[in-house]
BALOBA-1460 file (C-alpha; in Angstrom, 3 decimals):
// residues 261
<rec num="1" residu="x" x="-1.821" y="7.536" z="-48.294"/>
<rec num="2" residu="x" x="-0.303" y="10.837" z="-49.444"/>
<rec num="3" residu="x" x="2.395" y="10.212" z="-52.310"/>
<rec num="4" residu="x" x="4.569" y="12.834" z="-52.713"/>
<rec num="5" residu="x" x="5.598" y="11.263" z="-56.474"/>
<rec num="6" residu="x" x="9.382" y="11.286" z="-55.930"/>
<rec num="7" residu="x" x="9.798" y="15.496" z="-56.278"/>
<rec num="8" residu="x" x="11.644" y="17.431" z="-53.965"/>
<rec num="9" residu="x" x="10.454" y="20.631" z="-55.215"/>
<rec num="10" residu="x" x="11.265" y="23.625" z="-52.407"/>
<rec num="11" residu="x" x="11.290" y="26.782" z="-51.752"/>
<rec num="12" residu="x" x="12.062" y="29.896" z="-49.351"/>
<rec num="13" residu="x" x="13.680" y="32.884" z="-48.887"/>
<rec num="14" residu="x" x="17.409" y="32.857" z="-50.246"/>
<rec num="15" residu="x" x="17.988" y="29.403" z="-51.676"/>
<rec num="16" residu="x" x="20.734" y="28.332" z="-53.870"/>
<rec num="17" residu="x" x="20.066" y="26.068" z="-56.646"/>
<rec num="18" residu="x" x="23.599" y="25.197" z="-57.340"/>
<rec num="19" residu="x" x="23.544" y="23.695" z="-54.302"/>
<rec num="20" residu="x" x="20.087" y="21.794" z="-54.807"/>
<rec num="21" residu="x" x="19.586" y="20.744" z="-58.333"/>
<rec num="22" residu="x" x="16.059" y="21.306" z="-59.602"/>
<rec num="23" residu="x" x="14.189" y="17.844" z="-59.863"/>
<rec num="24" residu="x" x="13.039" y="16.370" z="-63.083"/>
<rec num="25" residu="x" x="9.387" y="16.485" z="-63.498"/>
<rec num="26" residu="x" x="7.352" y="13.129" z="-62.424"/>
<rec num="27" residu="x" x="6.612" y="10.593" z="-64.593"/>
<rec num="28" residu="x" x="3.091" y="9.776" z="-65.982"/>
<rec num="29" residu="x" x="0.014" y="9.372" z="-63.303"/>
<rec num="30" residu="x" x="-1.068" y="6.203" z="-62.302"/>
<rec num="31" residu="x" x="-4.185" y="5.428" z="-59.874"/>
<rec num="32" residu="x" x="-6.152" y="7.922" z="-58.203"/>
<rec num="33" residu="x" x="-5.706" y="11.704" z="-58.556"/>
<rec num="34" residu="x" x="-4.940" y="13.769" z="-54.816"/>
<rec num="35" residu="x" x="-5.961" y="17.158" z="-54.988"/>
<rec num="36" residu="x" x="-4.484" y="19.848" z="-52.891"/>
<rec num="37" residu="x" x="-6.639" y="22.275" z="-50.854"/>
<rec num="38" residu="x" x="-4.713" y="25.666" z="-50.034"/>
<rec num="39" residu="x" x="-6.707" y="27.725" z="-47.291"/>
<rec num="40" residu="x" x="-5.863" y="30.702" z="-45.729"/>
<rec num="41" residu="x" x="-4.949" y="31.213" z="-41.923"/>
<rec num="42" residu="x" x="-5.986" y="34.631" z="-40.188"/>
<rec num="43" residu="x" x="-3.503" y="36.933" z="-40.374"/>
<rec num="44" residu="x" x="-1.509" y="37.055" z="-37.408"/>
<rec num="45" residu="x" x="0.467" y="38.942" z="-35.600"/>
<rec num="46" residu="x" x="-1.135" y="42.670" z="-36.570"/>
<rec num="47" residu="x" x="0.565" y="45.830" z="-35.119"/>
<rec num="48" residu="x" x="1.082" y="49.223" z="-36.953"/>
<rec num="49" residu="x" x="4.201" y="50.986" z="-37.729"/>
<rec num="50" residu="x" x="5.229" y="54.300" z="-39.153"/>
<rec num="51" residu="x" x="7.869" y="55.113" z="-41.702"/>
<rec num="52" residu="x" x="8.450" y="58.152" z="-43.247"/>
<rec num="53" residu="x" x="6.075" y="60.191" z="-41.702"/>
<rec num="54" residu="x" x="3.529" y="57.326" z="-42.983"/>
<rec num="55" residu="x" x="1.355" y="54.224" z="-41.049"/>
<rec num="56" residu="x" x="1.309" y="50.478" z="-41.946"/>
<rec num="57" residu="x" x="-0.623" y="47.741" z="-40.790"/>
<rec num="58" residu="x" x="1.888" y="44.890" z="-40.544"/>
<rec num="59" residu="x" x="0.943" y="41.214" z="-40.463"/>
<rec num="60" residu="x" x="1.773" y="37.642" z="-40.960"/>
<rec num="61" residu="x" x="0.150" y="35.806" z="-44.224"/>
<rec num="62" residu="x" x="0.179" y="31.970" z="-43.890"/>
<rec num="63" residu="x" x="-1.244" y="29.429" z="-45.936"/>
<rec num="64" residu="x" x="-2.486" y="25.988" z="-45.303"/>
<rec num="65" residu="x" x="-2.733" y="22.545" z="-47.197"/>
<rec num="66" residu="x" x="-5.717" y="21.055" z="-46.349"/>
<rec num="67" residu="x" x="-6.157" y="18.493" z="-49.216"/>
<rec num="68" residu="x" x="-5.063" y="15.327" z="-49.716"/>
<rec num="69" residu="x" x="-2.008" y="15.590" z="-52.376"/>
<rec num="70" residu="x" x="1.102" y="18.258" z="-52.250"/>
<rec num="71" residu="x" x="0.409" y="21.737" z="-53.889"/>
<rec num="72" residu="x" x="3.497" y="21.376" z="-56.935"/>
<rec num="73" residu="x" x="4.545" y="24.043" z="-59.826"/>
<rec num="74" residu="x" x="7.223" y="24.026" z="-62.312"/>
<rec num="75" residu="x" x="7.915" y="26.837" z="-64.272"/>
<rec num="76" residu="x" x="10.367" y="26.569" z="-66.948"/>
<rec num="77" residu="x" x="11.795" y="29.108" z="-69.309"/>
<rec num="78" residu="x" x="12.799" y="29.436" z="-72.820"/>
<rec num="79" residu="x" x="14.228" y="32.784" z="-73.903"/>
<rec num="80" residu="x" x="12.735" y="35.553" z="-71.245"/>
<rec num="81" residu="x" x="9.645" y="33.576" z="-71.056"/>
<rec num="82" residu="x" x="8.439" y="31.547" z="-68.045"/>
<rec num="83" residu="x" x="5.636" y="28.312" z="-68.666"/>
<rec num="84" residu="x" x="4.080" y="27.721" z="-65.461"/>
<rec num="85" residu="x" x="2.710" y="23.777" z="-64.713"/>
<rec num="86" residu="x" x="0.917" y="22.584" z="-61.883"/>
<rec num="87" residu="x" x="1.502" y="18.649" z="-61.606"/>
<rec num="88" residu="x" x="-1.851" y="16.731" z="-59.891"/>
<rec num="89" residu="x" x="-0.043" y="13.743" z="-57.765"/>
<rec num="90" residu="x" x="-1.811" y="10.210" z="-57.837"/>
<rec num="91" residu="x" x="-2.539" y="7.811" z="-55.033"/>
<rec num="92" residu="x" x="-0.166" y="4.930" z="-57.262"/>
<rec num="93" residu="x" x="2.480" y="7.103" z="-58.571"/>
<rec num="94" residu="x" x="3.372" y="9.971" z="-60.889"/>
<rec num="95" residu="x" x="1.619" y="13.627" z="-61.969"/>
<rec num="96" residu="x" x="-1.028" y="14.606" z="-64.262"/>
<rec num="97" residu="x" x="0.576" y="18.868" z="-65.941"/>
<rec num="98" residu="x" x="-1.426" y="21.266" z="-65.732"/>
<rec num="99" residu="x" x="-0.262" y="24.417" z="-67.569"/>
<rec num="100" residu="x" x="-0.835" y="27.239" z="-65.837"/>
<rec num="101" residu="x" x="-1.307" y="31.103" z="-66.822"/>
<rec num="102" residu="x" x="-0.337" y="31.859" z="-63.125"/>
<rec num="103" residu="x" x="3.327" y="34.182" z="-63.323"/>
<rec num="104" residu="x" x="6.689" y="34.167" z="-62.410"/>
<rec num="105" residu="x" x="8.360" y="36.869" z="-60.768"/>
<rec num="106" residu="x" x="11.910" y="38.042" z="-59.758"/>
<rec num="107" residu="x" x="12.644" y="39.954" z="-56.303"/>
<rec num="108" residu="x" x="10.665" y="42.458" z="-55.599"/>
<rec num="109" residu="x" x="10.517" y="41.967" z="-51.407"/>
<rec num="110" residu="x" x="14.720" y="42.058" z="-50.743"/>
<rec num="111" residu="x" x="14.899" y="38.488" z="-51.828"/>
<rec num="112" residu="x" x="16.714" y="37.332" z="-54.257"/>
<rec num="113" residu="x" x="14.499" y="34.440" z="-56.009"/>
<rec num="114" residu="x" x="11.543" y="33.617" z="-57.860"/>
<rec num="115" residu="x" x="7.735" y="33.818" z="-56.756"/>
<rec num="116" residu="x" x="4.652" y="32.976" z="-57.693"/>
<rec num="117" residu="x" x="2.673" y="36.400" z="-58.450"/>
<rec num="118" residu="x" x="0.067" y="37.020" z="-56.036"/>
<rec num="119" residu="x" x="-1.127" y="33.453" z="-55.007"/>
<rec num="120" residu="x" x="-2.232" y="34.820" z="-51.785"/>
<rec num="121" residu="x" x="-3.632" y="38.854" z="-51.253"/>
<rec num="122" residu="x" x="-5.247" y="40.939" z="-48.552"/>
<rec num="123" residu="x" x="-7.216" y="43.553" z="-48.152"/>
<rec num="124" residu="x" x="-8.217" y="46.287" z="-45.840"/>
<rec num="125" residu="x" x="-11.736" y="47.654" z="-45.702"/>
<rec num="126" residu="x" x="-14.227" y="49.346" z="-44.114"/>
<rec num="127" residu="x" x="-16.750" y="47.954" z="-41.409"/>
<rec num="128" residu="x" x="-20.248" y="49.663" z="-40.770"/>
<rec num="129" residu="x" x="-22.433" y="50.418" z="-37.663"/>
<rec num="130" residu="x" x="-23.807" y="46.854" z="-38.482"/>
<rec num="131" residu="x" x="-20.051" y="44.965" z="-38.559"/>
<rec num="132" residu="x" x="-20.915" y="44.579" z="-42.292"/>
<rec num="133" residu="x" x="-17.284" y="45.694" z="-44.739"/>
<rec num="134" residu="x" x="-17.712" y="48.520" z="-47.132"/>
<rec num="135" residu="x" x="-18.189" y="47.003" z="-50.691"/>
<rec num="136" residu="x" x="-15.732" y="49.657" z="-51.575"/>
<rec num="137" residu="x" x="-11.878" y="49.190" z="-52.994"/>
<rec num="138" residu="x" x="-10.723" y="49.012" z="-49.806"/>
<rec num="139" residu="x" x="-6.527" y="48.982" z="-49.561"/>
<rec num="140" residu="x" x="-4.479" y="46.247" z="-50.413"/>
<rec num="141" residu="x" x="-1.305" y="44.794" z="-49.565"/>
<rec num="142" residu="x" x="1.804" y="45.379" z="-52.246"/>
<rec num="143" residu="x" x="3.281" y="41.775" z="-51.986"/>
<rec num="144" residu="x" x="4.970" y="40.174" z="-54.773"/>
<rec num="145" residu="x" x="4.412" y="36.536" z="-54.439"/>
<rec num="146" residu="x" x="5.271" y="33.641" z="-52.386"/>
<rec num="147" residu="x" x="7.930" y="31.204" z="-52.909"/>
<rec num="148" residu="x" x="6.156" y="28.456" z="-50.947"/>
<rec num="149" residu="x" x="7.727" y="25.648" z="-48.942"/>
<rec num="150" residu="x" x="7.322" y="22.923" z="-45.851"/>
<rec num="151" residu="x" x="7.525" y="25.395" z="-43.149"/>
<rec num="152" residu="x" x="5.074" y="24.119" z="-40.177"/>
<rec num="153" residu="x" x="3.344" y="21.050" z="-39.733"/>
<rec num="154" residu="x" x="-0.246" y="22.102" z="-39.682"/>
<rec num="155" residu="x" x="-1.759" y="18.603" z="-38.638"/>
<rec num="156" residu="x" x="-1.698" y="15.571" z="-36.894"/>
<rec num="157" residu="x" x="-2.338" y="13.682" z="-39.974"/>
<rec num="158" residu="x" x="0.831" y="15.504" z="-41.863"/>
<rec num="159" residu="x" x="3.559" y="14.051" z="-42.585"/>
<rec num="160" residu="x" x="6.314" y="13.864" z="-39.758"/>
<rec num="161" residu="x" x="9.251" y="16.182" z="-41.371"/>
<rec num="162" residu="x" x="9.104" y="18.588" z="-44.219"/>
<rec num="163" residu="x" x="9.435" y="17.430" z="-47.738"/>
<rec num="164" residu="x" x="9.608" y="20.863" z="-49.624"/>
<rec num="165" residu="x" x="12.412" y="22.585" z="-48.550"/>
<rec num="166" residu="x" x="12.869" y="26.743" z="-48.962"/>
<rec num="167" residu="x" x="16.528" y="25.868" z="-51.023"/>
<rec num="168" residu="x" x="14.995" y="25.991" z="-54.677"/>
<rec num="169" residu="x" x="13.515" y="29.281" z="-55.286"/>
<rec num="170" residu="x" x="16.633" y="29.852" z="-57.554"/>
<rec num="171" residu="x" x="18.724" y="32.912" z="-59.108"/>
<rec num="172" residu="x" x="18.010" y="34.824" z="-61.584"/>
<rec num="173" residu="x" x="19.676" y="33.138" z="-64.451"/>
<rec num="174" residu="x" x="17.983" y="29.532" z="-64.167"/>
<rec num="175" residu="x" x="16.129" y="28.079" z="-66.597"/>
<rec num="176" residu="x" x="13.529" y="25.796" z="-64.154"/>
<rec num="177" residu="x" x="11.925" y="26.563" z="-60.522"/>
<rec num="178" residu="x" x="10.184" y="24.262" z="-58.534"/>
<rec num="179" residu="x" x="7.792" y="24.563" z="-55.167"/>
<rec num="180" residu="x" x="5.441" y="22.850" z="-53.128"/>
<rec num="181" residu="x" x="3.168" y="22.817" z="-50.242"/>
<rec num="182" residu="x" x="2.733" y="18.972" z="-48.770"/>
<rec num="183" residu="x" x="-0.740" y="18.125" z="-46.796"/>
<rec num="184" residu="x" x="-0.918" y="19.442" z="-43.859"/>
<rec num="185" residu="x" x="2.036" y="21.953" z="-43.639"/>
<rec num="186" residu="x" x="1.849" y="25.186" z="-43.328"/>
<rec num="187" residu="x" x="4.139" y="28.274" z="-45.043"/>
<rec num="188" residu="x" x="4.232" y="31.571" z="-43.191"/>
<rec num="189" residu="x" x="5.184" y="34.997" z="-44.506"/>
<rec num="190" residu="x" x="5.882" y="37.309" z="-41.429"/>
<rec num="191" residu="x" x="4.911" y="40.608" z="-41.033"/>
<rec num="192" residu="x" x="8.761" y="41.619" z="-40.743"/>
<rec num="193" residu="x" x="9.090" y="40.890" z="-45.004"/>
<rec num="194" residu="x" x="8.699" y="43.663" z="-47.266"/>
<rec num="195" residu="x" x="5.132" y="43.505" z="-48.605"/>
<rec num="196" residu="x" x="3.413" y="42.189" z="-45.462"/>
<rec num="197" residu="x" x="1.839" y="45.564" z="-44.825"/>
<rec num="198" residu="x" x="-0.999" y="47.651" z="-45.826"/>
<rec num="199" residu="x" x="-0.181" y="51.696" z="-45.870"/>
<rec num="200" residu="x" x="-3.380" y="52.811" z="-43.431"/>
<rec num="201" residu="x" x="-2.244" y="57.005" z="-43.606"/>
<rec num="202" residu="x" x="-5.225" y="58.738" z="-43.492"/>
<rec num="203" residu="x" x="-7.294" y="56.367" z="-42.527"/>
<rec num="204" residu="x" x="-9.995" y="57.277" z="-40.005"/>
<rec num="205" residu="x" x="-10.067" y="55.585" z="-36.609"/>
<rec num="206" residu="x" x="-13.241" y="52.740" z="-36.323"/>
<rec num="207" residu="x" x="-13.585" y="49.181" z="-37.579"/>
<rec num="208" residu="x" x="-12.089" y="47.528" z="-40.065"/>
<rec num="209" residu="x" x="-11.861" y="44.108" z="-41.901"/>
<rec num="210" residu="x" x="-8.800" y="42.760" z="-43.054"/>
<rec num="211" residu="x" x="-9.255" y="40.072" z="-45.746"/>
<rec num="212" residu="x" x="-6.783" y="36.845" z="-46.465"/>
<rec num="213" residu="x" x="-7.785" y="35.472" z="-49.628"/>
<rec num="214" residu="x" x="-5.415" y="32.708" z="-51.672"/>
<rec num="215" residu="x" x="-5.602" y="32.149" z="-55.338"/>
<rec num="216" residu="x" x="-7.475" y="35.637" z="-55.695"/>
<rec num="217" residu="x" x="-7.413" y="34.914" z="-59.686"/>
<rec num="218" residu="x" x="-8.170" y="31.294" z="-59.580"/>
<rec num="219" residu="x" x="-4.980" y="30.091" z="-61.437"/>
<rec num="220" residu="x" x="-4.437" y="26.447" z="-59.689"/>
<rec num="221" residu="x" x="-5.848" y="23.628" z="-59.180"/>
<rec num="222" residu="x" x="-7.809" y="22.604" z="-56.207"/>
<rec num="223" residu="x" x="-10.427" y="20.323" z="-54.507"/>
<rec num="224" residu="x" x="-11.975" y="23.340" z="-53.015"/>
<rec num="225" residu="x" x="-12.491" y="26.874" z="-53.301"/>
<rec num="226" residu="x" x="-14.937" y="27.610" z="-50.714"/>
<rec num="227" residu="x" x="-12.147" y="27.689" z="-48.191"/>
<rec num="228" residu="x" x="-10.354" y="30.397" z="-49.803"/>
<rec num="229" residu="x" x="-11.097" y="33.618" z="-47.995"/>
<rec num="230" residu="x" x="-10.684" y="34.646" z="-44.151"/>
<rec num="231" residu="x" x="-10.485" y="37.107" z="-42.089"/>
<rec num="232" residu="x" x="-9.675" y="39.401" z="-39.030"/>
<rec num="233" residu="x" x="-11.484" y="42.779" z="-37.466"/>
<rec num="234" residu="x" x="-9.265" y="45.386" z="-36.677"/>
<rec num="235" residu="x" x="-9.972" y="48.429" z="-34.475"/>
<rec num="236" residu="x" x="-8.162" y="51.533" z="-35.134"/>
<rec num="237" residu="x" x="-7.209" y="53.606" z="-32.830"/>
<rec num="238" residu="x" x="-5.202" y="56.860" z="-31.976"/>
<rec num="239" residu="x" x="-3.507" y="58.608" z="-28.603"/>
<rec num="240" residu="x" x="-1.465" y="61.291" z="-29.139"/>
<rec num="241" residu="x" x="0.981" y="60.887" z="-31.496"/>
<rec num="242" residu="x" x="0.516" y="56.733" z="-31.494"/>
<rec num="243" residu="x" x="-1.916" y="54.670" z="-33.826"/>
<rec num="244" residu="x" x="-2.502" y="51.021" z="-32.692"/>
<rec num="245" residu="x" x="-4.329" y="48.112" z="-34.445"/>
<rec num="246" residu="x" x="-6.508" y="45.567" z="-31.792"/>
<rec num="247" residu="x" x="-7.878" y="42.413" z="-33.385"/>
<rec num="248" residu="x" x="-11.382" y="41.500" z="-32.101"/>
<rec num="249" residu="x" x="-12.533" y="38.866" z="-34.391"/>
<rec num="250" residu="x" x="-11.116" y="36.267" z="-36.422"/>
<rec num="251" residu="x" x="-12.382" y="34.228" z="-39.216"/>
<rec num="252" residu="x" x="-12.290" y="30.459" z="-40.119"/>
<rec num="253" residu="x" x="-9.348" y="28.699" z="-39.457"/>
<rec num="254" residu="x" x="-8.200" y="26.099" z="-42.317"/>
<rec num="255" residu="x" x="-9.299" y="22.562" z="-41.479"/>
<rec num="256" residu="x" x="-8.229" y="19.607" z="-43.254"/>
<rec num="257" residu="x" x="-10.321" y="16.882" z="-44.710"/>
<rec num="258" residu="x" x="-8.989" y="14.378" z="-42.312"/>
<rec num="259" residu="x" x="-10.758" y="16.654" z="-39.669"/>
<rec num="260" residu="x" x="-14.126" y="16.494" z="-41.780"/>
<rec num="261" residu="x" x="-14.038" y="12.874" z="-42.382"/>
């Protein structure tokens, strides 16, 4: 049994938190800790673009929950200074804290809330005659953060209906933001956001690998991080005056541990 502990932390893209108080934080842990499991999907949906008189690869970033217990953080401020805290659930009830160094940040991607810096990256890079990527610096993606909610039920074993909603990211002035990512569900960021592109001008046509990695500084908590990287190959291409980006392999899907067990 997955206990979600009694928080309705939430998330998304242009909450109000007037409207939906922030919960209090759970109470002490009792029974048997649930960890969470965050995997990456593919990215989906890749296409190019150009804007002035430059390319982008485009793409959706999506995370997964494949553990057992909900992915929660609190961050709380005093002054100008955020204290992030990741909260464990247990199989009886309550949350063990776990403070965090992981950041808070304001904006940045034409929304105006609170994210999580850089809890989920990508990265463009080279392939060789031998499908093997360039160990090289590659490009990467100029995302904030996510702000990380319920959005799609990932498995059959998930829960029914969302319990994190999108309506707690916050505004600027508040003083606590909470989020959360139950088992099994899914949170997408499309490739239409700001951020959800890589600038590819100059770039040669040929192979390349595009890299989805999630908790790329290993801030949080987790039952597993060898789940925490996947990928797509891209093929570059140009006609004329048109670039266009063909996927022709994908990486490992997430898979939750009900599918394992």
């Amino acid at each position: 049994m997955v206990l979600a502990v009694g928080l309705l932390f939430a998330a998304g893209c242009g909450g109000h938190s007037s409207t939906y108080p922030q919960p209090p934080p759970p109470g002490p842990p009792a029974g048997k800790a649930l960890m969470p499991d965050l995997s990456p999907a593919p990215p989906l949906n890749v296409r190019m673009s150009t804007h002035g008189g430059r390319w982008y690869l485009e793409f959706d970033s999506s995370m997964v929950n494949v553990g057992k217990g909900s992915f929660m953080l609190r961050a709380t401020r005093t002054g100008n200074t955020w204290a992030v805290t990741q909260y464990i659930p247990y199989s009886t009830r309550g949350a063990r804290p776990v403070p965090l160094v992981a950041k808070l940040v304001w904006g940045g991607d034409g929304h105006n809330h609170w994210h999580i810096a850089r809890i989920a990256s990508t990265k463009l890079v080279r392939l060789d005659a031998n499908s093997h990527p360039d160990p090289g610096a590659g490009r990467v993606d100029s995302k904030v953060g996510f702000c990380f909610y319920d959005l799609t039920r990932w498995s059959k074993h998930a829960r029914q209906q969302p319990f994190y909603s999108r309506f707690r990211c916050g505004h600027h002035g508040d003083k606590v933001i909470s989020m959360g990512l139950s088992p099994g569900w899914e949170d997408t960021y499309p490739w239409t956001l700001p951020g959800q592109s890589i600038d590819v001008t100059g770039l040669h046509d040929g192979m390349y690998r595009l890299w989805a990695r999630v908790d790329p500084r290993g801030w949080f908590r987790e039952a597993n991080r060898s789940n925490d990287v996947t990928w797509v190959d891209i093929k570059l291409t140009t006609r004329g005056k048109y670039r266009f980006a063909q996927v022709v392999r994908q990486g490992p899907r997430p898979t939750t541990q009900e599918a394992n067990s």
